[in-house]
C-alpha positions in Angstrom: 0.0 0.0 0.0 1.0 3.4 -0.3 2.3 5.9 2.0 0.0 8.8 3.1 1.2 12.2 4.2 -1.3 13.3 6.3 -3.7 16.3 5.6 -2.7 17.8 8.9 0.9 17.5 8.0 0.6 18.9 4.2 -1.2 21.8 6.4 1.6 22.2 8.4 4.5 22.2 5.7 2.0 24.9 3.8 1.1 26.9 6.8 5.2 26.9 7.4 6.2 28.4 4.0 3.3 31.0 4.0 4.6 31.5 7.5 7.7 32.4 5.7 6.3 34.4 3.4 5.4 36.7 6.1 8.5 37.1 7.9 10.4 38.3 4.7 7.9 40.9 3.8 5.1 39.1 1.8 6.6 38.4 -1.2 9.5 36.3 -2.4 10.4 33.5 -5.1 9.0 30.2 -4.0 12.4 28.5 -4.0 13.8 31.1 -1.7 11.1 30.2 0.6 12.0 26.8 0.3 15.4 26.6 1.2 14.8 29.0 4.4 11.9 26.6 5.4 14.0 23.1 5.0 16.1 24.4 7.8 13.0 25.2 10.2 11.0 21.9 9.6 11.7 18.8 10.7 11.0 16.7 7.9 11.1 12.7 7.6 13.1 11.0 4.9 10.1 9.5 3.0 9.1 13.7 3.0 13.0 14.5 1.6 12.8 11.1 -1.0 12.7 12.5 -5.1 9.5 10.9 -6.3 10.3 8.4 -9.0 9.1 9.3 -12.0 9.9 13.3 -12.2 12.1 13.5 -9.5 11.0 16.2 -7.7 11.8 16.5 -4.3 8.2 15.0 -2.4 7.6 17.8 0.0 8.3 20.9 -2.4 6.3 19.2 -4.8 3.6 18.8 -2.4 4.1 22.9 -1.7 3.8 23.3 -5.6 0.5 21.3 -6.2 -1.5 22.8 -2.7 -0.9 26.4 -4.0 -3.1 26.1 -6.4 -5.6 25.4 -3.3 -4.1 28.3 -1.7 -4.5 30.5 -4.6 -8.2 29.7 -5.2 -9.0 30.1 -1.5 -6.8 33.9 -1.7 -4.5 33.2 0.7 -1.5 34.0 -1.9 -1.3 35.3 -5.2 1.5 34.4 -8.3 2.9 36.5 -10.2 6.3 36.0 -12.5 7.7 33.5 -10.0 6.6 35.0 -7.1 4.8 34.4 -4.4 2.7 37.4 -2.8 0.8 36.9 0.9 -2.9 38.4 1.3 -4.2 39.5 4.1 -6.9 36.9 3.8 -3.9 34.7 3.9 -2.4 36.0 6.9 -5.9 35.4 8.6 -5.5 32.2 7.9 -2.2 31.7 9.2 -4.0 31.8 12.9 -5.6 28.5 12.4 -4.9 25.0 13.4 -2.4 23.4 10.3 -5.4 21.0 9.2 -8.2 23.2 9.1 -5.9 25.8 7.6 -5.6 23.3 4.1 -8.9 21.8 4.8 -10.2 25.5 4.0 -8.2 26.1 1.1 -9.3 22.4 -0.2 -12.7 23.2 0.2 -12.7 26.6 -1.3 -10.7 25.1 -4.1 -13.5 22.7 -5.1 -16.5 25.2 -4.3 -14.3 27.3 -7.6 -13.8 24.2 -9.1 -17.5 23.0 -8.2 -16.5 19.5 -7.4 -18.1 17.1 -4.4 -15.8 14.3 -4.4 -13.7 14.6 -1.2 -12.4 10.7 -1.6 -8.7 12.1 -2.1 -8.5 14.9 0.8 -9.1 12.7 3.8 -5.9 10.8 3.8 -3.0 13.6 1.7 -0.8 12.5 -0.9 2.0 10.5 -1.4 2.4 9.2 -4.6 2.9 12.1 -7.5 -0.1 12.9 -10.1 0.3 14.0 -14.0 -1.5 17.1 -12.1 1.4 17.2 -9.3 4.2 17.0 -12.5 2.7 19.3 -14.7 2.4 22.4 -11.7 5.4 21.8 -10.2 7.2 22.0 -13.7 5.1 25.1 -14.4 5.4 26.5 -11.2 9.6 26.3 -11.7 9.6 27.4 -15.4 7.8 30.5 -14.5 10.4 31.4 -11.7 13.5 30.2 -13.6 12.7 32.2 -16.6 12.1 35.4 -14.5 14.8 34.9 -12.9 17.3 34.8 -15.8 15.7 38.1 -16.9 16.1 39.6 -13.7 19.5 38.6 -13.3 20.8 39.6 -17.0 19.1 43.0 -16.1 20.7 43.7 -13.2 23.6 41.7 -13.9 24.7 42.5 -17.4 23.5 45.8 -18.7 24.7 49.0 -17.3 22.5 52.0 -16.0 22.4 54.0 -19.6 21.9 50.4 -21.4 18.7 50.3 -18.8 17.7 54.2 -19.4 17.9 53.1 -23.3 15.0 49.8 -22.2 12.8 52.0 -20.7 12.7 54.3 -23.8 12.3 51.4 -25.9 9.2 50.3 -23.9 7.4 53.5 -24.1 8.1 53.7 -27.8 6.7 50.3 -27.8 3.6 51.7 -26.0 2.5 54.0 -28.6 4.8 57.1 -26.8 7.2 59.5 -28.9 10.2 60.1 -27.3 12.2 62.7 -28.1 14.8 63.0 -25.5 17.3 60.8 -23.9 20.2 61.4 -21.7 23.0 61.0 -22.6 25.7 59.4 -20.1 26.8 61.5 -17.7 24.9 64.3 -15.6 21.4 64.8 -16.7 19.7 67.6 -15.0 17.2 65.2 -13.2 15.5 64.0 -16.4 16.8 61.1 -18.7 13.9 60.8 -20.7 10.6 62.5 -21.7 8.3 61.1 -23.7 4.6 62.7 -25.2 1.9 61.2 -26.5 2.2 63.3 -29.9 5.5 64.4 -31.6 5.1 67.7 -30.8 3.9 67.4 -27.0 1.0 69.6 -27.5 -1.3 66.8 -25.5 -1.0 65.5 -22.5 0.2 63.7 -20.7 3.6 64.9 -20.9 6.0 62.4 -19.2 9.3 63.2 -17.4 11.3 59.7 -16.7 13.6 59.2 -14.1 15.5 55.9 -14.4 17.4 54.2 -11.2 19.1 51.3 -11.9 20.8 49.9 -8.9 20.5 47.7 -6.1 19.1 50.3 -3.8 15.4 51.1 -3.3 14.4 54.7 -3.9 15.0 57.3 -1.4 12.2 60.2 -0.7 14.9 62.8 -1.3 15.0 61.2 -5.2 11.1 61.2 -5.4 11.0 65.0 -3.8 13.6 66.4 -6.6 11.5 65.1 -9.5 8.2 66.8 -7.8 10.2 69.7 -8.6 10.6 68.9 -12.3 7.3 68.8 -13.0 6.1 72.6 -13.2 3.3 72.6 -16.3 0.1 71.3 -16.2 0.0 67.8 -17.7 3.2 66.5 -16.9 3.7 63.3 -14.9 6.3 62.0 -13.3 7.7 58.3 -14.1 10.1 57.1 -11.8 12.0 53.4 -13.2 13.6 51.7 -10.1 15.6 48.5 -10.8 16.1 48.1 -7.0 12.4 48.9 -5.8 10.8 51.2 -3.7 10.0 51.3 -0.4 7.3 51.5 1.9 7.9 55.2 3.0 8.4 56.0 -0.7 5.0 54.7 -1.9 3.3 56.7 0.8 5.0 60.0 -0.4 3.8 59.7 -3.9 0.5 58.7 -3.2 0.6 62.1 -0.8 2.1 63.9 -3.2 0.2 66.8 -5.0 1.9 65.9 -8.4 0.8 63.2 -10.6 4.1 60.5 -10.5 4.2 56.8 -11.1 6.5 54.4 -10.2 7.7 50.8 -12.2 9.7 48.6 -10.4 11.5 45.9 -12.4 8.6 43.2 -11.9 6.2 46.2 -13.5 9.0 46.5 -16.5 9.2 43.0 -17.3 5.9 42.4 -17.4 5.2 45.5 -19.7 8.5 44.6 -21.5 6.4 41.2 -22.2 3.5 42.3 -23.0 4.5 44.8 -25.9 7.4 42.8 -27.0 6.4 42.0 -30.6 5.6 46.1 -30.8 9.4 46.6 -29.7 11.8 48.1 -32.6 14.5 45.8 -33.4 17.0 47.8 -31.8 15.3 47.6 -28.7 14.9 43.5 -28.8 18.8 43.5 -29.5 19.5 44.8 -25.9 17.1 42.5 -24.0 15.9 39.5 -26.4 12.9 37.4 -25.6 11.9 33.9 -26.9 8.5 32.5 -26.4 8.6 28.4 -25.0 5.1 26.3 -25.4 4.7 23.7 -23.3 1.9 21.6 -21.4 -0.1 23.9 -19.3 -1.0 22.9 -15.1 -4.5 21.8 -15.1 -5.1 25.2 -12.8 -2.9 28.4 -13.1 
């Protein structure tokens, strides 16, 4: 016969890496999370074994296939590779580990509009084609970000990531018909309008930070200043983030200024790349893979 892994114990490995989740902020790749959680659980060899056919690690691909229950029941949210906590899902965290995945489960199958419960009772041990197929989506998503992330950060330089960002907005339908060049730029590096001449708004000034570092106020208060006439906005680009005190000055702030953080940029980046001028493909190529969806995303 084979081995069960209890629903109270698949609770308590899920409730551990949303647990997780939370300490680091709310949001993080799902194999980040999984490598600070192996250390903090004490798991059993059978949990550690590689299944047999795919050979994923048991446990993590137990965490990949009940996130789909998670997801469904809004206790997380996926986007790009990573993992984002609710506050639904912090709720959650305050129950018992069973009844904590027996409430996912069930609000699973209510959005799914299933009654068979013949396969919660007991867990699961042995791997599905279901198991396979989200845990191999689930790691494609996060390895391909990831490569972006890292070739962005990694091998192009800030005026490299300055010329992306004008790339995108040209992309998006924007003319732009200024970019810094290297060197000191007067608080602007690029401005884009929405006809050749700017004559109609909006009229976008661009800041473009590409660093490790989040944003500080200071940087968010000295383009405020740059935007004297009616109509302009503010874009700030921040490869390294923004924080928390950051998001509250702009949202305070009397000027119109958004903000794009590299998770924004990729995703834009994505979604306009067969609009993107050649020139602009050369510096950050894309190539679309097809493969065999998760039954659920």
């Amino acid at each position: 016969m084979a081995r069960k892994i209890s629903l109270e114990r698949i609770g308590e490995i899920m409730k551990a890496v949303l647990t997780e989740l939370k300490n680091v902020g709310g949001q993080a790749r799902l194999r980040d999370l999984l490598d600070r959680v192996e250390t903090k659980i004490n798991l059993s060899e059978y949990e550690k074994e590689p299944y047999t056919k795919s050979g994923y690690i048991r446990w993590r691909a137990i965490v990949h296939f009940y996130s789909i229950d998670c997801v469904k029941a809004g206790y997380i949210q996926k986007s790009a590779g990573k993992w984002y906590l609710t506050p639904k899902g912090e709720e959650a965290l305050k129950r018992p580990a069973e009844e904590f995945i027996r409430s996912a489960i069930t609000e699973y199958r209510a959005w799914k509009r299933r009654q068979s419960t013949s396969d919660v009772e007991e867990g699961y041990a042995e791997e599905s084609d279901k198991m396979v197929r989200q845990t191999a989506y689930d790691q494609a998503v996060e390895q391909a970000r990831s490569e972006i992330e890292d070739y962005i950060n990694n091998q192009l330089g800030p005026y490299d990531f300055q010329k992306l960002v004008a790339e995108l907005l040209i992309a998006m339908g924007y003319y732009v018909p200024f970019v810094a060049p290297p060197g000191r730029d007067g608080g602007i590096d690029i401005v884009a309008y929405k006809d050749p001449l700017g004559t109609s708004t909006p009229r976008i000034k661009v800041q473009v930070k590409h660093r490790d570092q989040k944003l500080t106020v200071k940087e968010v208060r000295e383009l405020e200043g740059l935007l004297r006439k009616e109509g302009d906005i503010g874009l700030i680009v921040s490869s390294g983030g923004f924080t928390a005190e950051v998001e509250r000055e702009i949202r305070a702030s009397p000027k119109h200024i958004e903000i794009m953080d590299l998770d924004r940029f990729i995703n834009l980046w994505e979604h306009y790349y067969d609009s993107i001028r050649e020139s602009g493909k050369a510096l950050l190529p894309l190539v679309k893979l097809y493969f065999l969806a998760p039954d659920e995303e």
